[in-house]
C-alpha positions as CSV (number, residue, x, y, z in Angstrom):
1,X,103.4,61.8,198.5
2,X,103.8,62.9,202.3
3,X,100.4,64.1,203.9
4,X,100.5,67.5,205.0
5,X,99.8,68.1,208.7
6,X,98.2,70.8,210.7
7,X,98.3,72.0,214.6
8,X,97.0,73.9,216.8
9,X,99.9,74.9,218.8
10,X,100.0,78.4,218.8
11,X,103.2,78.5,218.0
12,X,105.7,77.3,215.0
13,X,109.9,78.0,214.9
14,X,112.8,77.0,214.3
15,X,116.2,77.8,216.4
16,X,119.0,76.7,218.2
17,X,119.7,75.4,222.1
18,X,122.3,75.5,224.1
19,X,122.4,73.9,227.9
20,X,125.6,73.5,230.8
21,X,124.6,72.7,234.3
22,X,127.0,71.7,237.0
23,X,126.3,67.9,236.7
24,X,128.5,65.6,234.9
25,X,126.9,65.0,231.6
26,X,124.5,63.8,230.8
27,X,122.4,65.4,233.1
28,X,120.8,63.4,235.3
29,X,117.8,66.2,235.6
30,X,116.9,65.1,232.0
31,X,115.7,62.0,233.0
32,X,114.3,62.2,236.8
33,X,117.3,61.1,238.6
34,X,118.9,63.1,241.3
35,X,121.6,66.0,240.4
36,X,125.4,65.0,241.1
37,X,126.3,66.7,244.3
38,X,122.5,67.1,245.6
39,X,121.6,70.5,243.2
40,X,122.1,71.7,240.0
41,X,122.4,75.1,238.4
42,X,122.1,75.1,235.4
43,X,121.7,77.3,231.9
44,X,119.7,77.3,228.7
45,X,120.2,79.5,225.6
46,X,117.3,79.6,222.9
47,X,118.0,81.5,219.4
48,X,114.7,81.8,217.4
49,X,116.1,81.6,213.9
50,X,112.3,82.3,212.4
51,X,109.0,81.6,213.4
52,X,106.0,83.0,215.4
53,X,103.9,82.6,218.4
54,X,100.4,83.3,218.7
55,X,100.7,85.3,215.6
56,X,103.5,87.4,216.5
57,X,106.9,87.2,214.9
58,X,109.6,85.9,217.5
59,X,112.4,85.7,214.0
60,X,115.9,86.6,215.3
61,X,115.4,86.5,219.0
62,X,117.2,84.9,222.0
63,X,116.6,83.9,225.3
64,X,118.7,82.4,228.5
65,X,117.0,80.1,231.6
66,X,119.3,80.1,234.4
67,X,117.8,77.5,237.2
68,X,118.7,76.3,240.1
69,X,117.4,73.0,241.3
70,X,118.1,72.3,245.1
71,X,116.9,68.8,244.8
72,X,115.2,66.1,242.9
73,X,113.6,67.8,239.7
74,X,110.2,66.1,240.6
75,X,110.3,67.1,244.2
């Protein structure tokens, strides 16, 4: 029997992603190196298929990043 566990988040969902930058995948921004070219631009799509943050209902609701990262991500 599989324990049940609790957080303290402030937040619980479930939803889709979606993410295309200008590097060659995989994108090297995921994991510290330096963008192809010297920068990326990139975009992220969120679709909140149900769930809630901070007690407020976020079901059915998208959202888009669009970033541009002239450098290293960690400088």
């Amino acid at each position: 029997m599989a324990e049940a566990t609790t957080t303290n988040a402030g937040y619980d969902f479930t939803g889709d992603l979606i993410e295309a930058c200008s590097c060659f995948a995989p994108c090297p921004c995921w994991v510290a190196d330096d963008p192809d070219g010297g920068a990326c631009w990139s975009f992220t799509g969120y679709y909140v298929r149900s769930g809630a943050s901070r007690g407020v209902d976020i079901s059915d609701l998208s959202l888009i990043s669009l970033v541009q990262i002239p450098g290293h991500v960690h400088d």
